[in-house]
Every structure is written in structure tokens, then in C-alpha cells.
VEXZADO-835560 format. One line per field, with one value per residue: y, z, x of N, C-alpha, C in turn. Coordinates in pm, whole numbers. Last residue first. Layout:
BEGIN
nv: Y|...
nw: Z|...
nu: X|...
cav: Y|...
caw: Z|...
cau: X|...
cv: Y|...
cw: Z|...
cu: X|...
***
This chain:
BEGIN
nv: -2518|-2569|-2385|-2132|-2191|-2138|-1890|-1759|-1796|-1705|-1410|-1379|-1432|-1185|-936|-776|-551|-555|-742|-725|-479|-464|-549|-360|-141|-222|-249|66|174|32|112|415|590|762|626|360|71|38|12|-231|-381|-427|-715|-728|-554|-689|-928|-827|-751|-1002|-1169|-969|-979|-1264|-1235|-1048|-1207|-1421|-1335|-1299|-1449|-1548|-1404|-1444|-1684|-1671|-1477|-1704|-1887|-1754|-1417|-1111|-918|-790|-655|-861|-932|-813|-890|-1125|-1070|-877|-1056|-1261|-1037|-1004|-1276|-1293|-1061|-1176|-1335|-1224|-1077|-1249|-1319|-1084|-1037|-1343|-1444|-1582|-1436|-1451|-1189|-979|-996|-893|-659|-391|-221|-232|-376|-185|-181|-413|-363|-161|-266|-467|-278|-163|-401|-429|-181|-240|-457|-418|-175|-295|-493|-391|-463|-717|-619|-503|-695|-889|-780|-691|-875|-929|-691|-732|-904|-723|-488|-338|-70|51|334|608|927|942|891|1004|962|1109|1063|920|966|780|875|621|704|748|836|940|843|850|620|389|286|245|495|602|606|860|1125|1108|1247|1235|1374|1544|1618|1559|1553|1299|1157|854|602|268|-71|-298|-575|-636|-674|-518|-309|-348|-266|-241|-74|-6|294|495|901|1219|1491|1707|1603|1330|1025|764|502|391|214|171|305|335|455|479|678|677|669|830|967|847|540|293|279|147|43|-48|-287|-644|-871|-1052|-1278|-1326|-1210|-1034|-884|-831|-647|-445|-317|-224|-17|232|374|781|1049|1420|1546|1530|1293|1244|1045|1216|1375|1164|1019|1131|1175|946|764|800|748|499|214|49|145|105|337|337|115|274|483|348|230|472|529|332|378|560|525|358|540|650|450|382|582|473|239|317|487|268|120|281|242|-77|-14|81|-55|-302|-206|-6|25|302|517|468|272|254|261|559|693|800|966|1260|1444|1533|1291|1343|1611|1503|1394|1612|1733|1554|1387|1419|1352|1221|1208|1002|949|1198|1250|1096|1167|1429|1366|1194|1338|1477|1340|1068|1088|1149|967|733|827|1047|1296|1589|1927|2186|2273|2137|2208|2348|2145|2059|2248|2291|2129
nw: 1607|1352|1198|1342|1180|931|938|969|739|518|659|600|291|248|499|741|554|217|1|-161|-204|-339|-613|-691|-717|-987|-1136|-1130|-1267|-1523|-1581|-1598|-1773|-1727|-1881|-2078|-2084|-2141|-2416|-2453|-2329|-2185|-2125|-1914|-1750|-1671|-1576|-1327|-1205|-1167|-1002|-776|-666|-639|-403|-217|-186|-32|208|270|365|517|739|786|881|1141|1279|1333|1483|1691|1746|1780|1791|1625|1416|1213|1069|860|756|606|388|214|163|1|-230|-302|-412|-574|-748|-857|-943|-1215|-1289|-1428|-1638|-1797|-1843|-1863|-1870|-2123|-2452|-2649|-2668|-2763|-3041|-3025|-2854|-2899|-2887|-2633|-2451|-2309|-2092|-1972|-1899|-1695|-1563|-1376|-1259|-1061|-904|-817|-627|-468|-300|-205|-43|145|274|514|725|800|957|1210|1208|1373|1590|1809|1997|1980|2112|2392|2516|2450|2593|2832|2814|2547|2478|2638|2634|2954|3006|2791|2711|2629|2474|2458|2126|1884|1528|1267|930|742|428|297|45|-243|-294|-382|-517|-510|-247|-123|243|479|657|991|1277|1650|1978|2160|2221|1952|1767|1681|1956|1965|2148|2276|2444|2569|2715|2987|3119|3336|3251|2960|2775|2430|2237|1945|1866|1623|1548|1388|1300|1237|1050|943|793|676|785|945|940|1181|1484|1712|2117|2433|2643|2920|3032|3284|3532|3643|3416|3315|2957|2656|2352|1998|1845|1932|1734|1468|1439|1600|1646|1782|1613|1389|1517|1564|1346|1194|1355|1252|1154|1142|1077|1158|1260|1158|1094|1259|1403|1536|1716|1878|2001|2181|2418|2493|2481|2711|2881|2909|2756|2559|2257|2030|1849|1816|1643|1463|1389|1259|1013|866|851|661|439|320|259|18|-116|-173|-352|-490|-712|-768|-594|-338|-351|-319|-171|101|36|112|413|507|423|565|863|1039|1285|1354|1391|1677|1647|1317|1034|961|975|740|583|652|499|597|532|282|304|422|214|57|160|126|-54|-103|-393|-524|-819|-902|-788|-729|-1027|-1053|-927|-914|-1074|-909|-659|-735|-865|-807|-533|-592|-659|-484|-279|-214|-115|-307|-280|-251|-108|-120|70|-128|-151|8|314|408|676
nu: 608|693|538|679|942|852|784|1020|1135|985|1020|1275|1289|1134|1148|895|1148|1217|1228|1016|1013|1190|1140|943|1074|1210|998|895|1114|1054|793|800|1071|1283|1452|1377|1338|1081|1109|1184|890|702|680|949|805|600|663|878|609|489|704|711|469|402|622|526|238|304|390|146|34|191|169|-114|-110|41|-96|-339|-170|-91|-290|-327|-625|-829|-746|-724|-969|-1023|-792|-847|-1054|-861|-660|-789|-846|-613|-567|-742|-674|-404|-479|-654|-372|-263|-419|-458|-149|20|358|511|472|286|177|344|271|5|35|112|-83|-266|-37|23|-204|-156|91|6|-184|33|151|-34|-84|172|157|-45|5|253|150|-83|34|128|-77|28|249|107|-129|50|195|111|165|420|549|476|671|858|826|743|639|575|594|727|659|641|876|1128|1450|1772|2029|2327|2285|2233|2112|2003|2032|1723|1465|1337|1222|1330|1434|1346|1664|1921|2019|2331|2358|2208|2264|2168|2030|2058|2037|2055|1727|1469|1368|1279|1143|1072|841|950|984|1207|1365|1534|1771|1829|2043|1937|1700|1713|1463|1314|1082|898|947|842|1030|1173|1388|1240|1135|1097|1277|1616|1854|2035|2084|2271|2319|2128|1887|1774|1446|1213|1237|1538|1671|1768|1926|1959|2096|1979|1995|1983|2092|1854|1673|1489|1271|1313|1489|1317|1196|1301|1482|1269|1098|1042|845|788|584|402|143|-96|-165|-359|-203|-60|-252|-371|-112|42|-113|-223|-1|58|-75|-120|91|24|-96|-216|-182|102|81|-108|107|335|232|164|412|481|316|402|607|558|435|665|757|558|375|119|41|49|-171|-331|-233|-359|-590|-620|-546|-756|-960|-849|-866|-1073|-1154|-1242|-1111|-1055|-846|-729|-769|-751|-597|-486|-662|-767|-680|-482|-306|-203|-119|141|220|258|459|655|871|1147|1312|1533|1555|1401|1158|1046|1044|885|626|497|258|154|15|-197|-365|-360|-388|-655|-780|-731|-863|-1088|-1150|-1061|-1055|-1126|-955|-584|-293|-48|296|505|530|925|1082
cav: -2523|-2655|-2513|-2168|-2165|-2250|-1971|-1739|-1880|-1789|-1474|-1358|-1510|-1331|-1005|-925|-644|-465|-750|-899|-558|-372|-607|-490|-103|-191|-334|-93|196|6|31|356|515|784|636|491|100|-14|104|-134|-431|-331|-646|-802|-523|-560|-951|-865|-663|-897|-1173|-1026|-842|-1222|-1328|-1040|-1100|-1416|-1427|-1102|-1402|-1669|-1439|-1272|-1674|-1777|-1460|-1550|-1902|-1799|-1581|-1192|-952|-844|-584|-812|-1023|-819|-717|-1070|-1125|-825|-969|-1264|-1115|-935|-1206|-1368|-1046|-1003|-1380|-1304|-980|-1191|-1440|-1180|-963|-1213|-1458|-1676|-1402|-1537|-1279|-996|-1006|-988|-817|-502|-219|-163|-492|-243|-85|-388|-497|-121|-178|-517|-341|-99|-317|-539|-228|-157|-470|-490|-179|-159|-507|-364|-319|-694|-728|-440|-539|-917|-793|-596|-851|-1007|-678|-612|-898|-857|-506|-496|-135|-47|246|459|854|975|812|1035|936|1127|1096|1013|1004|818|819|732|686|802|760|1014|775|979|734|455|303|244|381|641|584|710|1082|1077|1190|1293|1242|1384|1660|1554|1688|1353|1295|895|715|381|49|-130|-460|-597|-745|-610|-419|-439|-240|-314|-84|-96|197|410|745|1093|1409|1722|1682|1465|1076|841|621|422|247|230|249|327|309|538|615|736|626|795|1003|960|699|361|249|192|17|21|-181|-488|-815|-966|-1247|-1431|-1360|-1133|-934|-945|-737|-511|-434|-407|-142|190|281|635|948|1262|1501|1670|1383|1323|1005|1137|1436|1206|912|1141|1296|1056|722|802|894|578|362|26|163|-14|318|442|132|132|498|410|152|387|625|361|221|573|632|252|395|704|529|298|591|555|197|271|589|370|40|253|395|16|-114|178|66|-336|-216|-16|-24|166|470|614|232|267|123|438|708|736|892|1135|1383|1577|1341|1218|1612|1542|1344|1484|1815|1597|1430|1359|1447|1190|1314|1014|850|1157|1305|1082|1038|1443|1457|1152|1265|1555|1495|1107|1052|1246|1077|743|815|949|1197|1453|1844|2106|2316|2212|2162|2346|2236|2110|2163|2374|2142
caw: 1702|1443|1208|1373|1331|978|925|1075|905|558|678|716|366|209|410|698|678|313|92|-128|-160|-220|-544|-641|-644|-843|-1140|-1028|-1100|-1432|-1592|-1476|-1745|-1705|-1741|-2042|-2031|-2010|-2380|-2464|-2378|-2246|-2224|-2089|-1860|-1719|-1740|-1460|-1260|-1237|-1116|-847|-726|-776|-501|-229|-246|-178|79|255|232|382|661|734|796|1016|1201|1257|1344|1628|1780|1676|1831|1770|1577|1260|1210|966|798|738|537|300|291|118|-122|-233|-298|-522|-715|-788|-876|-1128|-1236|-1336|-1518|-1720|-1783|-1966|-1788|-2003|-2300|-2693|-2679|-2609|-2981|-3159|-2831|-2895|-2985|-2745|-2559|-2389|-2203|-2049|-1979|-1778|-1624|-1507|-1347|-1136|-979|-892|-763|-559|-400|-337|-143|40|216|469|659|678|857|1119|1207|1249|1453|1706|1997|1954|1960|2305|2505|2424|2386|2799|2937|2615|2388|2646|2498|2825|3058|2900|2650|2745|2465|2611|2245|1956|1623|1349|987|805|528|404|164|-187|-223|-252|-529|-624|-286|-232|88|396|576|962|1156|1505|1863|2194|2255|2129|1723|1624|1883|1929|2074|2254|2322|2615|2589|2950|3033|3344|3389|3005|2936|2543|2276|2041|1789|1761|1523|1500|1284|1333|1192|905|882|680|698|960|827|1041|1433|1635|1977|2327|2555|2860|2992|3185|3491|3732|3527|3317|3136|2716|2528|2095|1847|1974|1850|1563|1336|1656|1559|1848|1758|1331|1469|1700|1429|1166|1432|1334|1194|1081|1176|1052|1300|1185|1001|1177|1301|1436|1620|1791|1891|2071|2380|2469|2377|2593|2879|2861|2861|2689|2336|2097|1919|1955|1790|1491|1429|1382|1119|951|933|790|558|436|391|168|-45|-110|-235|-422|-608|-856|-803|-419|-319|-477|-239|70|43|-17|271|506|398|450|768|868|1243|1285|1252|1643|1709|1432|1079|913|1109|836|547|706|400|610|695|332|275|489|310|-10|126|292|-97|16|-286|-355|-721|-926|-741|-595|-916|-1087|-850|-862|-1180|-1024|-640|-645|-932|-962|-576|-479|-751|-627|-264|-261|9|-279|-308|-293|-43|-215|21|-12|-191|-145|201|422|532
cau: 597|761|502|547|926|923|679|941|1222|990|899|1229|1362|1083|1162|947|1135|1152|1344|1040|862|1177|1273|917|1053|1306|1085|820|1077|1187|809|742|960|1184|1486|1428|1460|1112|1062|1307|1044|693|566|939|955|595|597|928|715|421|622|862|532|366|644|618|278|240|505|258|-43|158|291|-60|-186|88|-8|-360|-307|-12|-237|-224|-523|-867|-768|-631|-925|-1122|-832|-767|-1023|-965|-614|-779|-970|-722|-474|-767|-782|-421|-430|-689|-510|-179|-405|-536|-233|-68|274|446|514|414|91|356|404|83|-76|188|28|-287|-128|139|-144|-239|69|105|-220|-87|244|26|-204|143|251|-62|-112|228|239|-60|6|250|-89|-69|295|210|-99|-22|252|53|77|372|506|434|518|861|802|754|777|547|454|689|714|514|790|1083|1302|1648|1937|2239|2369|2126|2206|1985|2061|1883|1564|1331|1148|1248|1514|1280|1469|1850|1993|2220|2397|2226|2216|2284|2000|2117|1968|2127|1880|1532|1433|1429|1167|1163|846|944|965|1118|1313|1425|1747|1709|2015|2083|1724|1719|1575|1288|1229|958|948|916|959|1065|1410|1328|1217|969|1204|1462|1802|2115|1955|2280|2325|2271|1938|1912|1514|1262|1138|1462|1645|1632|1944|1927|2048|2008|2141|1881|2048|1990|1763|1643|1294|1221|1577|1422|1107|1256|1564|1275|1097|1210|807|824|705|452|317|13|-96|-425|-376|33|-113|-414|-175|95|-26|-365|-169|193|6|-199|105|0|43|-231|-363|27|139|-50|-13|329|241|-1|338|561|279|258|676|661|346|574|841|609|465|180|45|183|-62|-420|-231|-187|-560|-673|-451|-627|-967|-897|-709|-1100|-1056|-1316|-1147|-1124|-962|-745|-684|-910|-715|-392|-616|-794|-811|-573|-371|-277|-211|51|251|139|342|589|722|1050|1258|1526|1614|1521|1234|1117|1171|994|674|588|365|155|133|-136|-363|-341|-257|-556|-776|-690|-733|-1070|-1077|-1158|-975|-1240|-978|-670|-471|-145|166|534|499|747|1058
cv: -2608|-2657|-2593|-2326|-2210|-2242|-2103|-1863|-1832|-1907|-1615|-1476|-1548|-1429|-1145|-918|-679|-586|-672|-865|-661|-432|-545|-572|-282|-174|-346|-230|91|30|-22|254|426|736|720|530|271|101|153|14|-284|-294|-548|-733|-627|-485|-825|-879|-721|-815|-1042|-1032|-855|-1070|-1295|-1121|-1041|-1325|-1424|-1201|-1274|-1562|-1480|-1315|-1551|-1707|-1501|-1518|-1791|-1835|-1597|-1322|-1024|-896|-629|-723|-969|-835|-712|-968|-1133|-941|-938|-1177|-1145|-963|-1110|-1273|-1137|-1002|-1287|-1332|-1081|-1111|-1389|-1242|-1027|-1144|-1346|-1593|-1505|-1564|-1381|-1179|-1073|-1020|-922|-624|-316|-193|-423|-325|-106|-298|-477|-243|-156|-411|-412|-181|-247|-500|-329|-158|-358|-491|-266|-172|-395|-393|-291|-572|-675|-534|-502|-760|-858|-654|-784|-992|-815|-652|-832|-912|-644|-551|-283|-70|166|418|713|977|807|930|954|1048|1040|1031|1055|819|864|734|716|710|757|881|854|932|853|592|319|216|371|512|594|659|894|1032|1230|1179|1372|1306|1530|1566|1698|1478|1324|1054|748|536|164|-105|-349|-562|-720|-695|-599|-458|-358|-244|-169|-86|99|344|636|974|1329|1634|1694|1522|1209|984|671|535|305|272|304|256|410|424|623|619|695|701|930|953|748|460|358|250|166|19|-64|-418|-658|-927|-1177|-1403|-1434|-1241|-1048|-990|-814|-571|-501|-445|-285|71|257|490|822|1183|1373|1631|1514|1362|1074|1086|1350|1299|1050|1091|1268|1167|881|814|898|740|469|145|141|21|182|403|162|113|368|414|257|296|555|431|280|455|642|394|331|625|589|358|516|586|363|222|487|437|216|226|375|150|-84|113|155|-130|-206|-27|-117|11|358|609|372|294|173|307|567|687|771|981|1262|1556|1440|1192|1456|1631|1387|1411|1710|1676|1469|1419|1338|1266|1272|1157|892|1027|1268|1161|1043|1340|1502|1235|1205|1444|1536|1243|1079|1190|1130|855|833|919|1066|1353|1710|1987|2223|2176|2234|2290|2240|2187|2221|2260|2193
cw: 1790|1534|1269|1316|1421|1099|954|1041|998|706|647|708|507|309|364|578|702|490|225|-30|-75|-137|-392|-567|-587|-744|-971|-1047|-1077|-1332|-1490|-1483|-1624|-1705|-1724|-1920|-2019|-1951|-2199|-2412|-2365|-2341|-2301|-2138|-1943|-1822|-1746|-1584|-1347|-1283|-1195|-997|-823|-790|-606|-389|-253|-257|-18|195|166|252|547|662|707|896|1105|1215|1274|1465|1680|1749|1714|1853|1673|1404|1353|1086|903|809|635|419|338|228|7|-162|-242|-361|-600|-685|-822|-1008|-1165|-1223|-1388|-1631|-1702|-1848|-1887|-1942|-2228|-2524|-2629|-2584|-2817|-3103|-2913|-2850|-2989|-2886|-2687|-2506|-2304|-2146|-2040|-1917|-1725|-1559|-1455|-1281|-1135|-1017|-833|-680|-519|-401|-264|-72|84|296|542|639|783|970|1115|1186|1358|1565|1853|1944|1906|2157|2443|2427|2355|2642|2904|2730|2497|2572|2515|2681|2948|2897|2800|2634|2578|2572|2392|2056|1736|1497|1110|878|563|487|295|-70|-203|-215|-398|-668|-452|-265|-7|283|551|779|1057|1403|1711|2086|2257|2129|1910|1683|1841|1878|2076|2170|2361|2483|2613|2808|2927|3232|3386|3096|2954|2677|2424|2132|1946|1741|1626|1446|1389|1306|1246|1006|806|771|732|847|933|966|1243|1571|1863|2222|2442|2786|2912|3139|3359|3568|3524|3385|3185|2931|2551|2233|1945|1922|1826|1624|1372|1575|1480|1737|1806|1526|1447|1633|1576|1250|1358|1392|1294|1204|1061|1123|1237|1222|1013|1078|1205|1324|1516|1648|1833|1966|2256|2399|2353|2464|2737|2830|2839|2778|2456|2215|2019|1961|1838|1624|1524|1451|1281|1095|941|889|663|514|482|313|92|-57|-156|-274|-545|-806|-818|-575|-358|-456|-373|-105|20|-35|160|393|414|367|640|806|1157|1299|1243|1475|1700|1496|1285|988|1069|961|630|675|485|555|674|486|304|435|441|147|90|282|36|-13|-179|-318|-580|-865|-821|-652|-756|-1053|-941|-842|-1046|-1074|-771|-640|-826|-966|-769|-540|-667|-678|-402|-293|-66|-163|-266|-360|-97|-157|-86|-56|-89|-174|61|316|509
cu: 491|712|580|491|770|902|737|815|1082|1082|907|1115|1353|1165|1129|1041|963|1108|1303|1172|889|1108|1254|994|988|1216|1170|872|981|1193|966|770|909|1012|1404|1397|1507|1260|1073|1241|1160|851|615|802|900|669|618|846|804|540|614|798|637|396|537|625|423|264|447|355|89|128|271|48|-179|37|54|-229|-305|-60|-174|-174|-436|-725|-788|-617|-873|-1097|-897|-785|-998|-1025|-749|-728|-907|-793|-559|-665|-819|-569|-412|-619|-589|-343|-357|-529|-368|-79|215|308|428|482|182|255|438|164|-48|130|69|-200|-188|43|-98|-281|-51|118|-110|-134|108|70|-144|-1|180|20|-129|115|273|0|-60|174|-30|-104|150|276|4|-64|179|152|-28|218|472|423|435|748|787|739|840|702|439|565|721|525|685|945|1227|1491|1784|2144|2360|2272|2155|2048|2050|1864|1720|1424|1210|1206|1506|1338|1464|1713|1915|2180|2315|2304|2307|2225|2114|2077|2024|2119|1960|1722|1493|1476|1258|1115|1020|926|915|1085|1179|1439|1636|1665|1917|2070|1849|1829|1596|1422|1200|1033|922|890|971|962|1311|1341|1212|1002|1113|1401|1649|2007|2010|2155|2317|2298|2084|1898|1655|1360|1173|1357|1572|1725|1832|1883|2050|1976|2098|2012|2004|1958|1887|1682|1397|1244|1457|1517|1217|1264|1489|1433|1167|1162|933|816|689|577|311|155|-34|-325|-361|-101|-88|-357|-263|4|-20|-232|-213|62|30|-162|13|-13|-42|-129|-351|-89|69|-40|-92|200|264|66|203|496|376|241|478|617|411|454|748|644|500|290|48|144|33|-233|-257|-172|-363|-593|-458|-512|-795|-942|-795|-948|-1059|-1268|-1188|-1197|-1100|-856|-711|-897|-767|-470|-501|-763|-821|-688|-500|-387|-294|-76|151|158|200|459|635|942|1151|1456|1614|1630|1376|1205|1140|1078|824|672|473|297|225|31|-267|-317|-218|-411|-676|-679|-693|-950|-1041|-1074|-1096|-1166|-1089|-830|-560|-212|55|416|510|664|916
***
């Protein structure tokens, strides 16, 4: 797909304005047509926007969460396809196999090669939600892979991804890069969903397909993504922080006219923004933490804060509708896409339900 537009050459790295002048007058037709927005997609790269969380960037989450957060209070869908592509990034700066690090991690930083995450059937098989859908049997320089992976985003024919798949001799789990465009592999469109459905997401099938040595993240995922899942859980934090951003601007809008009225509503704007602010705080905390690794302490502590947010997105987006009442309901207002797109927040893997069996888990333990 060619991009929607070129750089603009005295364009700003500042996220906000980038998403106001470049992502703004495209977010209703991605969310009511399905475009994949690839041109903003990889303008995000070229303003360095995917680097900041890795070991070459600092490893500035609290900068890459921000940059998520300015791209989901105008776009969701497009907030979900950059956390997919930080989380890749992710990986590859932590991939065990040095081969696999020096080929693919600077490409994917910079945004020249865009991908997606494919890990919530690792993440739900380590926490006993289901099994792996795809095996795999080693050979001569690699792995044959064959399954079914139903939902991955951030996808198109010359894109990539990782996914987790289990070694049956050995029982093993392996992760791995994915080249859609490798012999054997097919993207299978999705059902129409009722938000995100500019995110580039298929189905993905996998026939014989060859992964070769220098696409291994890890020989040992099981050991692997215990490693990088505080990472991948608090990056995810972009997205509510930005909706929820979103939805109080919109209450606060609404008040110009309607402050007589809305006054009467449980939740204001105020209180919602304090608790916006406190949540902030603590991811930026975390942020700090997040590179050094993921003990049991530290993750507890990502879960707690990513249930928080899941739960005042729920919030905020409903005062939004009730603030903005009937106005809510044309189908071109922002108000009903961050309605749906909050419901996303709280189901997107962790889901709420996830995270709380997983936090159960850790205070049993």
C-alpha cells in the first residue's frame, strides 16, 4: 500500500501536533471505512517515534506512552496499531538471538518495516487461558510452521509480526518473527468489527511455512515472555490514557453550553482529570522500572495500574455520552468512537478479566 501522504519536510516530532495536522481529518474514515492509516504509520517512524522505549532510545516508556497517548485521544484505532508496533520493537530490543536483533530491530525502530504484536495467544497459553494455535517442528536451519493465529493487527502483505508457537517434540515454546510476505503464510480478512477497523487486522494462516534461525526472538518463550511482560502490558498504557484525555476534553467542551444541565451528572470533568492525573503519575513510575526487568512485584504493580485504566476508560466514556447527550449519537461524532473504543481498552489482551486471574494468581503465590 503506497502512503497516504508524504512527510512533510518542516513537519514537528511533537506528537500532538503531528496527530492534529496529519491524523485528525483522517480518524473517521478509518473508523468508519477501515482505512489503515500506513502513511501516518510510518510517518510515526520517521519522526522517531517507536525508538524512545528501546535500548538505542533511552528507554524512554514514559516518552513512548505519551506519544501513544497524543495518537489515541484522536484515533484509538491507530493508538491500538502503534502500541502493536512499539510492542514488536519491544521484543526485538530484548530478542536473545543476536542474529535475529542486528537484522530486524533497526528496520522495525525506524518504521521502515511496520508489524504487529501476535502475542495474546502467547500471553493467555502462559496464563493457562489456551493452548498455543500454532506447532511447529524444528529442521535443517529453522522451524516448519502450520496453525491458525485468528486476530493479529497492525498487518498487510509486507509487514511482520511475532507470534509464539509450540515445538511438540520437545514440548518447547519458541518465538518468532513472521514475514507475511514468506511462502506458506496467508492473511485472511476478519469480520467487520464495531471499532478499530482501521487496525489492519487478519487472520493468519500458516502452511509449512519456513522461519529460519535469524527470525528466532527466543528458543525458550517460556522463559522469554516473563521477562518482557511488564513492557508489553504498560506500553499498552497509551491508549487509555489518551481516550480518557480525550473524553474529558469533550465534557469540557460540552460545559460551554450545557454546565446547567450536565452539572446534575455523577461523574464532572474535574474529578475525572484528577484521577487521569494520578494514573499518570503512576505509569510514569513504572516506566522507570520497566527495562530493568519483570519480578513478580513489578508486574503485580503494571496489572493494577492497566485495571485502572481499563475501568476509568469505561467511566470517562460513558460521562462523555451522557455530557454530550443526543449529540453523541451522530455517526460522526467522536463521542460514540471513544465509547467503543473504551469497550476495547477493557477487552484488548490483558483483558480485565485476564488481569484480574492473573493478579489472583500472584497473590496466591
Amino acid at each position: 500500500m503506497e502512503a497516504i501522504h508524504a512527510v512533510d519536510d518542516a513537519g514537528t516530532s511533537n506528537p500532538r501536533d503531528l496527530a492534529a495536522r496529519e491524523l485528525a481529518p483522517l480518524a473517521a474514515t478509518i473508523d468508519r471505512d477501515g482505512l489503515y492509516p500506513e502513511g501516518f504509520m510510518r510517518t510515526l517512524g520517521d519522526h522517531g517515534l517507536y525508538n524512545r522505549h528501546t535500548a538505542a532510545g533511552g528507554h524512554d516508556f514514559a516518552g513512548a506512552i505519551d506519544a501513544m497517548a497524543e495518537v489515541s485521544r484522536i484515533c484509538m484505532s491507530t493508538g491500538f496499531c502503534h502500541w502493536c508496533h512499539d510492542a514488536l520493537t519491544w521484543y526485538l530490543d530484548n530478542a536473545e538471538e543476536a542474529a535475529t536483533r542486528d537484522k530486524w530491530l533497526e528496520p522495525v525502530a525506524s518504521g521502515r518495516l511496520l508489524g504487529g504484536t501476535g502475542l495474546s495467544n502467547g500471553m493467555k497459553n502462559v496464563a493457562a487461558i489456551e493452548e498455543l494455535k500454532i506447532r511447529a517442528r524444528r529442521v535443517e536451519g529453522g522451524y516448519l510452521a502450520n496453525g491458525t493465529l485468528p486476530w493479529v493487527s497492525n498487518l498487510a502483505s509486507h509487514h511482520v509480526f511475532a507470534a509464539v508457537f509450540l515445538e511438540p517434540d520437545s514440548e518447547r515454546r519458541v518465538m518468532a518473527l513472521i514475514d507475511c510476505a514468506q511462502t506458506g503464510f496467508s492473511l485472511k480478512q476478519c469480520a467487520e468489527f464495531i471499532a478499530l477497523e482501521g487496525s489492519g487486522t487478519y487472520a493468519c494462516h500458516f502452511e509449512d511455512v519456513f522461519i529460519p534461525d535469524d527470525q528466532v526472538i527466543s528458543h525458550d518463550a517460556a522463559a522469554f515472555l516473563p521477562r518482557i511482560r511488564a513492557g508489553f502490558v504498560l506500553l499498552q498504557m497509551g491508549m487509555p490514557l489518551g481516550v480518557i484525555e480525550a473524553c474529558i476534553e469533550i465534557m469540557e467542551d460540552m460545559s460551554r453550553t450545557h454546565a446547567h444541565v450536565n452539572a446534575f451528572l455523577d461523574e464532572q470533568p474535574d474529578n475525572l482529570r484528577t484521577e487521569l492525573e494520578d494514573l499518570r503519575g503512576a505509569v510514569n513510575a513504572l516506566a522507570a522500572e520497566v527495562a530493568s526487568g519483570s519480578d513478580d512485584r513489578l508486574f503485580r504493580d503494571v496489572l493494577q495500574v492497566r485495571e485502572r485504566a481499563s475501568v476509568l476508560s469505561l467511566r470517562a466514556s460513558q460521562a462523555a455520552m451522557l455530557h454530550a447527550g443526543a449529540r453523541g449519537y451522530l455517526a460522526d461524532s467522536a463521542v460514540q468512537r471513544k465509547l467503543r473504543e473504551s469497550y476495547f481498552v477493557a477487552i484488548v489482551t490483558p483483558a480485565i478479566k485476564h488481569i484480574r486471574k492473573e493478579l489472583a494468581r500472584l497473590e496466591a503465590a
